[in-house]
PDB file of N, H, CA, C and O in Angstrom:
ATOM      1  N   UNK A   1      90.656 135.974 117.231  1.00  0.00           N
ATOM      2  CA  UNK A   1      90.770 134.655 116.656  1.00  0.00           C
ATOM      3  C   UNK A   1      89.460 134.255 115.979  1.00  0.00           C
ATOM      4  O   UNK A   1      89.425 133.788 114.840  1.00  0.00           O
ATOM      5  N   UNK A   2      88.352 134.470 116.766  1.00  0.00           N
ATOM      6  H   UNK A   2      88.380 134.849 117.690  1.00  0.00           H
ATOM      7  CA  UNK A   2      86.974 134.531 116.045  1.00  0.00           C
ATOM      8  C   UNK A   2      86.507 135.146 114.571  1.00  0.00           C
ATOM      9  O   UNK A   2      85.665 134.853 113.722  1.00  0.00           O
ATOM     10  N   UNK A   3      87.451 136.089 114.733  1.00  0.00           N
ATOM     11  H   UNK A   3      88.135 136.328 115.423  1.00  0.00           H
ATOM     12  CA  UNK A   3      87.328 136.958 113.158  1.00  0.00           C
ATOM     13  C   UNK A   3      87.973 136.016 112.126  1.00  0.00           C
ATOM     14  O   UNK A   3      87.728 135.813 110.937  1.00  0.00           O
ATOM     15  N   UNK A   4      88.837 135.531 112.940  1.00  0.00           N
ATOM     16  H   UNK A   4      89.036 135.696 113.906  1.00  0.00           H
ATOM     17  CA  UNK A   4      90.174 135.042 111.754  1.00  0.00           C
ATOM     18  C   UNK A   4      89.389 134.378 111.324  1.00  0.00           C
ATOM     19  O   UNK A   4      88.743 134.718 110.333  1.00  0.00           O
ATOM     20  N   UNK A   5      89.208 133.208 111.957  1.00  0.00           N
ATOM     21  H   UNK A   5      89.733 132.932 112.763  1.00  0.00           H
ATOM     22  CA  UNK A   5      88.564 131.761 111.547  1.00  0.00           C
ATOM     23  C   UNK A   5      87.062 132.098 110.673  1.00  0.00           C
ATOM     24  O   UNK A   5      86.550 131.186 110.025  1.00  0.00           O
ATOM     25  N   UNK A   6      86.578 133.132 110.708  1.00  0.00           N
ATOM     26  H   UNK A   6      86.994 133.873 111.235  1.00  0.00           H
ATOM     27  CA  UNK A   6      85.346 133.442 110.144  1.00  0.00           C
ATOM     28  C   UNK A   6      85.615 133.702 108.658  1.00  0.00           C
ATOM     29  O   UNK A   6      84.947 133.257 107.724  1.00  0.00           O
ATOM     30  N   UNK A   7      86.812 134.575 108.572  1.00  0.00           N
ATOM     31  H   UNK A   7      87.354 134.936 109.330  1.00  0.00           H
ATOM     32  CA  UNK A   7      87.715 134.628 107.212  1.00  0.00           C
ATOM     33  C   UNK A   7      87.889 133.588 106.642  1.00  0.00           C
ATOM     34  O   UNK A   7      87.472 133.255 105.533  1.00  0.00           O
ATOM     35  N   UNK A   8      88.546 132.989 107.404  1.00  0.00           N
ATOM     36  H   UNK A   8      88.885 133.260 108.305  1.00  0.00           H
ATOM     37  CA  UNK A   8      89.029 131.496 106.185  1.00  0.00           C
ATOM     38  C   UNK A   8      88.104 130.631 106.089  1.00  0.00           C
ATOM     39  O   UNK A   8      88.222 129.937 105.079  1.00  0.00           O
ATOM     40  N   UNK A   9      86.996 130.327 106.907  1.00  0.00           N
ATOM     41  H   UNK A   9      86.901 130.891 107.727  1.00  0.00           H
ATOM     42  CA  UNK A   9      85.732 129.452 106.855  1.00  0.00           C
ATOM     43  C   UNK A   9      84.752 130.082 105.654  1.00  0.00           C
ATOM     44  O   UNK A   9      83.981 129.415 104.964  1.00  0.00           O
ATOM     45  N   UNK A  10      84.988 131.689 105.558  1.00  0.00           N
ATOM     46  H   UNK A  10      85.614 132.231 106.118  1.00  0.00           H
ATOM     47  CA  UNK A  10      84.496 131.991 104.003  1.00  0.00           C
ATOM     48  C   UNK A  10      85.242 132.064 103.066  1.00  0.00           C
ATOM     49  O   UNK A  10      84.815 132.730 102.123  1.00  0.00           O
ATOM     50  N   UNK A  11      86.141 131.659 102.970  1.00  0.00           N
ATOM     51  H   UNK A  11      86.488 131.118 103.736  1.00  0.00           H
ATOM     52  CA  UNK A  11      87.011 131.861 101.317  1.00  0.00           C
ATOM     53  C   UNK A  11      87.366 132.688 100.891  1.00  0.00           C
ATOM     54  O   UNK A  11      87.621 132.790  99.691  1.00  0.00           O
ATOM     55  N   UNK A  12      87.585 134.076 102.224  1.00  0.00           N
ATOM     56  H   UNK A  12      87.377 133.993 103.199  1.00  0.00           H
ATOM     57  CA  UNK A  12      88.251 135.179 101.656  1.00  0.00           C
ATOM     58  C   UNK A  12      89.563 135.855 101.546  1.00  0.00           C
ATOM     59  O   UNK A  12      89.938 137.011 101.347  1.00  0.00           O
ATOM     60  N   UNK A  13      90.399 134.131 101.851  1.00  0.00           N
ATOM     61  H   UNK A  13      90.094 133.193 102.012  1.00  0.00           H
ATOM     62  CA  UNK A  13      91.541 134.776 102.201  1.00  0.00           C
ATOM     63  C   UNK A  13      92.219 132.656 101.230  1.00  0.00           C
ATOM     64  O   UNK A  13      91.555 131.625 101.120  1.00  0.00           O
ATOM     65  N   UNK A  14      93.131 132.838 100.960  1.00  0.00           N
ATOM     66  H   UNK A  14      93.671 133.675 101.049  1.00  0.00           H
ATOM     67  CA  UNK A  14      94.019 131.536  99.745  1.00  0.00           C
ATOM     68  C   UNK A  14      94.831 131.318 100.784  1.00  0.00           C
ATOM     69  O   UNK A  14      95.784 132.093 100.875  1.00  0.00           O
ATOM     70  N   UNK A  15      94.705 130.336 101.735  1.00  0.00           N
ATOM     71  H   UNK A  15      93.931 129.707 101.662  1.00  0.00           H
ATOM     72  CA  UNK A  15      95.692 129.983 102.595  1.00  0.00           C
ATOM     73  C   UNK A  15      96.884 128.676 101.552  1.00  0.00           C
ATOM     74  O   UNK A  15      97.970 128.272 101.968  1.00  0.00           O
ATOM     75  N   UNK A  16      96.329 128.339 100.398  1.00  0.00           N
ATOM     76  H   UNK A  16      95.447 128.668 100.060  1.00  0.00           H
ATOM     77  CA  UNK A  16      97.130 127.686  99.885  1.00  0.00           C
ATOM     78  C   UNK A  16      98.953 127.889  99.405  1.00  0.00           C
ATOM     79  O   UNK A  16      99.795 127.024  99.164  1.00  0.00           O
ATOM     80  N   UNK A  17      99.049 129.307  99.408  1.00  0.00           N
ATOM     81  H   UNK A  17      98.365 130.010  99.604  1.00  0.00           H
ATOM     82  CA  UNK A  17     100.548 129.637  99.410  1.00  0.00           C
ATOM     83  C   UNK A  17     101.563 129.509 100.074  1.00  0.00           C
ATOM     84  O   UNK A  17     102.754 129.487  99.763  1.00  0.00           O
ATOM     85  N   UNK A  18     100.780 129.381 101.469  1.00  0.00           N
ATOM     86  H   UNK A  18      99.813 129.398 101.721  1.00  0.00           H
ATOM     87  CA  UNK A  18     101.526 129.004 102.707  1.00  0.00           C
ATOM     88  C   UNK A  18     102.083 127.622 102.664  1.00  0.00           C
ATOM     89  O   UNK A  18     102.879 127.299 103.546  1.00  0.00           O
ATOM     90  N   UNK A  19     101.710 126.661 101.614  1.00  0.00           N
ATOM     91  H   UNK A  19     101.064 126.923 100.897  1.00  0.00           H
ATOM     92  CA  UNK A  19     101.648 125.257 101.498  1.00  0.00           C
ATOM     93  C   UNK A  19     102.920 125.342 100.597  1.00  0.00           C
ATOM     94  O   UNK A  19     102.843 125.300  99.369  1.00  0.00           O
ATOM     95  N   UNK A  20     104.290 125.485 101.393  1.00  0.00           N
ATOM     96  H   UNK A  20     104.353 125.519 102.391  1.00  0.00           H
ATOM     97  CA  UNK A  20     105.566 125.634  99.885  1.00  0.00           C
ATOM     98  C   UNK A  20     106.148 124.338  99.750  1.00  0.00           C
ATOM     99  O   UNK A  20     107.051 124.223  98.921  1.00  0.00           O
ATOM    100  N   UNK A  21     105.855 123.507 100.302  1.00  0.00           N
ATOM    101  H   UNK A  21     105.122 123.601 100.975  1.00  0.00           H
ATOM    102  CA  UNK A  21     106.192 122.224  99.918  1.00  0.00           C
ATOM    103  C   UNK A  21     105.492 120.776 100.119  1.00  0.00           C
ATOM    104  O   UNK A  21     104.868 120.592 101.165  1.00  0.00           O
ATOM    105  N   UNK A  22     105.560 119.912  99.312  1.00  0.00           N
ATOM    106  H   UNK A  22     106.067 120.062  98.463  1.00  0.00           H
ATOM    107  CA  UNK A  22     104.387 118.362  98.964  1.00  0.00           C
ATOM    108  C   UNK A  22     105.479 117.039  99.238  1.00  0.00           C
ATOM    109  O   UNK A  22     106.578 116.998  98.686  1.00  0.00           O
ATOM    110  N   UNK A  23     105.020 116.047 100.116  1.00  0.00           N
ATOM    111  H   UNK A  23     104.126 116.080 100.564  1.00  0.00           H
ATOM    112  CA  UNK A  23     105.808 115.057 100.257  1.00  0.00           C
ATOM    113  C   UNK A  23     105.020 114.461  99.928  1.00  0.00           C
ATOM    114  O   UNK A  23     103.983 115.030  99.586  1.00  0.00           O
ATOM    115  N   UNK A  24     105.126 112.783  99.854  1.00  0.00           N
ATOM    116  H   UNK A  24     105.969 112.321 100.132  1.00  0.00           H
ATOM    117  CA  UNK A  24     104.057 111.319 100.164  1.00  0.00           C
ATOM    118  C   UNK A  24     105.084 110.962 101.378  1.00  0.00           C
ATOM    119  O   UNK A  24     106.152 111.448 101.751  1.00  0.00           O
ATOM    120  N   UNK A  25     104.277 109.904 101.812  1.00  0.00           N
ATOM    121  H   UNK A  25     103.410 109.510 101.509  1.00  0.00           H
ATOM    122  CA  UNK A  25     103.988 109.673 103.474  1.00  0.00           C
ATOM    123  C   UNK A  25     105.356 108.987 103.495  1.00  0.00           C
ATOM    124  O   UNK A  25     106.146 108.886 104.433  1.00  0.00           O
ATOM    125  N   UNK A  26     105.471 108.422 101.912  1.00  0.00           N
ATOM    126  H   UNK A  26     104.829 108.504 101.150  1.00  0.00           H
ATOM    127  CA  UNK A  26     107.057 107.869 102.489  1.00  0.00           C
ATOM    128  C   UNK A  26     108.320 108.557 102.490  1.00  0.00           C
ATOM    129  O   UNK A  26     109.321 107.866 102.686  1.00  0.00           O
ATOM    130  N   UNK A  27     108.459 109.830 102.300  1.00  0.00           N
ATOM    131  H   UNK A  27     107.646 110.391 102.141  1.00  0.00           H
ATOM    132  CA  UNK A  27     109.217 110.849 101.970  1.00  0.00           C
ATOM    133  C   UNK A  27     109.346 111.479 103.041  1.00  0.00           C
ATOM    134  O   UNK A  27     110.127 112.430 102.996  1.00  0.00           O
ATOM    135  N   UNK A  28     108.616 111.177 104.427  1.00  0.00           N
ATOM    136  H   UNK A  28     107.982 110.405 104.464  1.00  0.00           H
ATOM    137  CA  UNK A  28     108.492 112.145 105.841  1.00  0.00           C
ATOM    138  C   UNK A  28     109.717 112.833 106.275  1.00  0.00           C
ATOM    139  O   UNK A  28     109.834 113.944 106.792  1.00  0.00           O
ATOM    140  N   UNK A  29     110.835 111.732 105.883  1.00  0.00           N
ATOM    141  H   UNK A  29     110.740 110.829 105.463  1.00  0.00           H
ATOM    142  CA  UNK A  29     112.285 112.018 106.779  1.00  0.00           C
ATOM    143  C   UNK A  29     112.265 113.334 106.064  1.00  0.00           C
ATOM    144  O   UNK A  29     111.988 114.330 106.733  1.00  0.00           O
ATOM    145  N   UNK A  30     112.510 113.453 104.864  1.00  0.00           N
ATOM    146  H   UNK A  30     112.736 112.644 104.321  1.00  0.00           H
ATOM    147  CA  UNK A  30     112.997 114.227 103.993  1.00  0.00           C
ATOM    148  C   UNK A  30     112.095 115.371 104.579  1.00  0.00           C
ATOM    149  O   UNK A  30     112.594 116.396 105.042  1.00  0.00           O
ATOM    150  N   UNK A  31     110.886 115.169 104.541  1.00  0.00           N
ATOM    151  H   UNK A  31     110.480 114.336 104.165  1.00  0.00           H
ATOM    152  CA  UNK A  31     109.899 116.563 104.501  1.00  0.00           C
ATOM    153  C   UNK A  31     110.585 117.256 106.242  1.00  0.00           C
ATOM    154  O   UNK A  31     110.950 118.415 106.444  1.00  0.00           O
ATOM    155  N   UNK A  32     110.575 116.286 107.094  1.00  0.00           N
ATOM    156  H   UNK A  32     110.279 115.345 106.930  1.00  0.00           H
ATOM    157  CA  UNK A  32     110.669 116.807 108.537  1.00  0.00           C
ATOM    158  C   UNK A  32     112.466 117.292 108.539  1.00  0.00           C
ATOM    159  O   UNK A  32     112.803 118.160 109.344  1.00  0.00           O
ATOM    160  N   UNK A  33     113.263 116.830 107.837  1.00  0.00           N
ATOM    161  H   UNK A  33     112.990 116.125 107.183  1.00  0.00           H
ATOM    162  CA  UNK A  33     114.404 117.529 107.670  1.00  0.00           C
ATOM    163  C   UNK A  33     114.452 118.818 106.939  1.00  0.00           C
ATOM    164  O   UNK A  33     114.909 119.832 107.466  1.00  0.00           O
ATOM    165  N   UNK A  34     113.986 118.790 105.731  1.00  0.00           N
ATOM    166  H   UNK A  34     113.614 117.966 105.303  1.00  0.00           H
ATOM    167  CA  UNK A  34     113.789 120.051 105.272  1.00  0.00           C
ATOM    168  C   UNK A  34     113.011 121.094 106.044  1.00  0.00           C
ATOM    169  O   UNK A  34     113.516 122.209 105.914  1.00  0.00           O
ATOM    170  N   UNK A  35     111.789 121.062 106.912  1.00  0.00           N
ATOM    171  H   UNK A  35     111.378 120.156 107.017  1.00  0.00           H
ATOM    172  CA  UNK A  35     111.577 121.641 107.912  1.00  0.00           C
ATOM    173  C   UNK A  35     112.324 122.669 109.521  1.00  0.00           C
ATOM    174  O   UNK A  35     112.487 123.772 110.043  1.00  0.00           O
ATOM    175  N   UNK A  36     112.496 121.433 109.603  1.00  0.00           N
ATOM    176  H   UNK A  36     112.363 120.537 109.179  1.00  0.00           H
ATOM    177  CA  UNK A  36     113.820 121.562 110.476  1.00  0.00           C
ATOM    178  C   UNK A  36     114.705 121.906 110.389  1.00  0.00           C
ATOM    179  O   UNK A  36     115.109 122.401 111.441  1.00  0.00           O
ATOM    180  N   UNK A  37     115.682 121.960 109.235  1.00  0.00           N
ATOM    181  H   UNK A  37     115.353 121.558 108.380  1.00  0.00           H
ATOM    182  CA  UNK A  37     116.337 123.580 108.839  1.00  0.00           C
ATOM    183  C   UNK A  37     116.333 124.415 108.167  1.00  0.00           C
ATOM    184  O   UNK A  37     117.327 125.007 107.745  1.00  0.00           O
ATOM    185  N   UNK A  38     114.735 124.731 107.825  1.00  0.00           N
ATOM    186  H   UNK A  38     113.927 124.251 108.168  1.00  0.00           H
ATOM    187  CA  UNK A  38     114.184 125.226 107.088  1.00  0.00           C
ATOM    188  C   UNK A  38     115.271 126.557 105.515  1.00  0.00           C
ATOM    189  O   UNK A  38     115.521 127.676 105.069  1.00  0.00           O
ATOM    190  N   UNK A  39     115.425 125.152 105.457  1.00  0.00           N
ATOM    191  H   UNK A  39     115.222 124.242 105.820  1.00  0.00           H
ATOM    192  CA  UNK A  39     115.717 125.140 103.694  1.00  0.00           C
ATOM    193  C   UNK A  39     115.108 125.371 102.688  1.00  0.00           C
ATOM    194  O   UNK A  39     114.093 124.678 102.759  1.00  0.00           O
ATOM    195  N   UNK A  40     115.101 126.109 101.483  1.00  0.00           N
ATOM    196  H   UNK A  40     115.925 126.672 101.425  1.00  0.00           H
ATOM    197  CA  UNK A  40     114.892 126.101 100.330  1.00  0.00           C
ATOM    198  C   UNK A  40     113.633 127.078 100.527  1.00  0.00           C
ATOM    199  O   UNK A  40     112.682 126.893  99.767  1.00  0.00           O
ATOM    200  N   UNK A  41     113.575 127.765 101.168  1.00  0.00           N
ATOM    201  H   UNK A  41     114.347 127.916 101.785  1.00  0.00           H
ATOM    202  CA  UNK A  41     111.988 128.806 101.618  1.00  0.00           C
ATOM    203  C   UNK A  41     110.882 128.303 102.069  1.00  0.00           C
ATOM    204  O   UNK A  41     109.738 128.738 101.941  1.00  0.00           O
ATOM    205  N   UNK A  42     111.320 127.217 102.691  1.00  0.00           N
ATOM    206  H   UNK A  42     112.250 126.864 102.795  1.00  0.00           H
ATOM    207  CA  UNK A  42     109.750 126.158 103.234  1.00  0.00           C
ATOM    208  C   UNK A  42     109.454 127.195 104.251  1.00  0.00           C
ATOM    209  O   UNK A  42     110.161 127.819 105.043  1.00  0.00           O
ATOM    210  N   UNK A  43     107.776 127.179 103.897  1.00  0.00           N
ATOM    211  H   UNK A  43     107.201 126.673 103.254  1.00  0.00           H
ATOM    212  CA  UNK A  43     107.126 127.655 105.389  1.00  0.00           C
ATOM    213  C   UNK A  43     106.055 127.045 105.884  1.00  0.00           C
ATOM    214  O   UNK A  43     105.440 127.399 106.890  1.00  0.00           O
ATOM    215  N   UNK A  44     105.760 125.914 105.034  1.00  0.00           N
ATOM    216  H   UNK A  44     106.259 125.626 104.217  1.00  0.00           H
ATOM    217  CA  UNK A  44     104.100 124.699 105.275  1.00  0.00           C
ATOM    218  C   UNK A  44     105.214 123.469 104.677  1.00  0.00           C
ATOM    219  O   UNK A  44     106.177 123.765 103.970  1.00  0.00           O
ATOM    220  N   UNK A  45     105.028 122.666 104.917  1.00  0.00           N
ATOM    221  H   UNK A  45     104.246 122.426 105.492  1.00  0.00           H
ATOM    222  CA  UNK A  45     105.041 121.094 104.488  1.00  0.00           C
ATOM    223  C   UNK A  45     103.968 120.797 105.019  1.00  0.00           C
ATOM    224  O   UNK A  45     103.525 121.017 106.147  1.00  0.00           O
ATOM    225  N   UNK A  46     103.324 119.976 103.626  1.00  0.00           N
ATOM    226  H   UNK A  46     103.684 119.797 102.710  1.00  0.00           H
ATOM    227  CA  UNK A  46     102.025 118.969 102.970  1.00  0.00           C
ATOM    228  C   UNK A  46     102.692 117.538 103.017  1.00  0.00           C
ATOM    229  O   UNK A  46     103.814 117.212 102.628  1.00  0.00           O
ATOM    230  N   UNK A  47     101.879 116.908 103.493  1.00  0.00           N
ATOM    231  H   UNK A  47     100.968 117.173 103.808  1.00  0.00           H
ATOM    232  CA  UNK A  47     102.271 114.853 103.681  1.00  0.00           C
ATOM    233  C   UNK A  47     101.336 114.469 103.015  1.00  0.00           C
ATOM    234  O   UNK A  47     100.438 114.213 103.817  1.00  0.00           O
ATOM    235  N   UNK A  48     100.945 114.240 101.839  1.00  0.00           N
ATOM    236  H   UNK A  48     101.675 114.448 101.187  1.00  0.00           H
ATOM    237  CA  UNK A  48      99.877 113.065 101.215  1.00  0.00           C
ATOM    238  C   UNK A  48     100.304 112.060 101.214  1.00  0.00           C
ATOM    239  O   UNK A  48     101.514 111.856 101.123  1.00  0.00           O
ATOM    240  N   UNK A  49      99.135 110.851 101.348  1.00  0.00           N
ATOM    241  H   UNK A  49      98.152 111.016 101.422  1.00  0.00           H
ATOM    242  CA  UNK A  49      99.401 109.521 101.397  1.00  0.00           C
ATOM    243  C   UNK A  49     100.203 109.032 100.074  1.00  0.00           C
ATOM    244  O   UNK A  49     100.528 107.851  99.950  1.00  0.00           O
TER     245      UNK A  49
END
């Protein structure tokens, strides 16, 4: 786990792909449903304000 975290604390690895979907905060239902039966190839849901 020590290694891992040493990886991504240097920038050698784009954890951003993992991020397949963007809500705003008022959209939660939607984001935590789509989650939850993980639909449409979600594998991260993002909540911005």
């Amino acid at each position: 786990m020590r290694r891992l975290m040493e990886v991504i604390a240097s920038d050698r690895v784009d954890l951003k792909p993992l991020v397949t979907h963007r809500f705003k905060l008022d959209q939660i239902e939607a984001a935590y449903e789509l989650f939850a039966n993980q639909r449409d190839g979600v594998l991260k849901v993002a909540i911005t304000p």
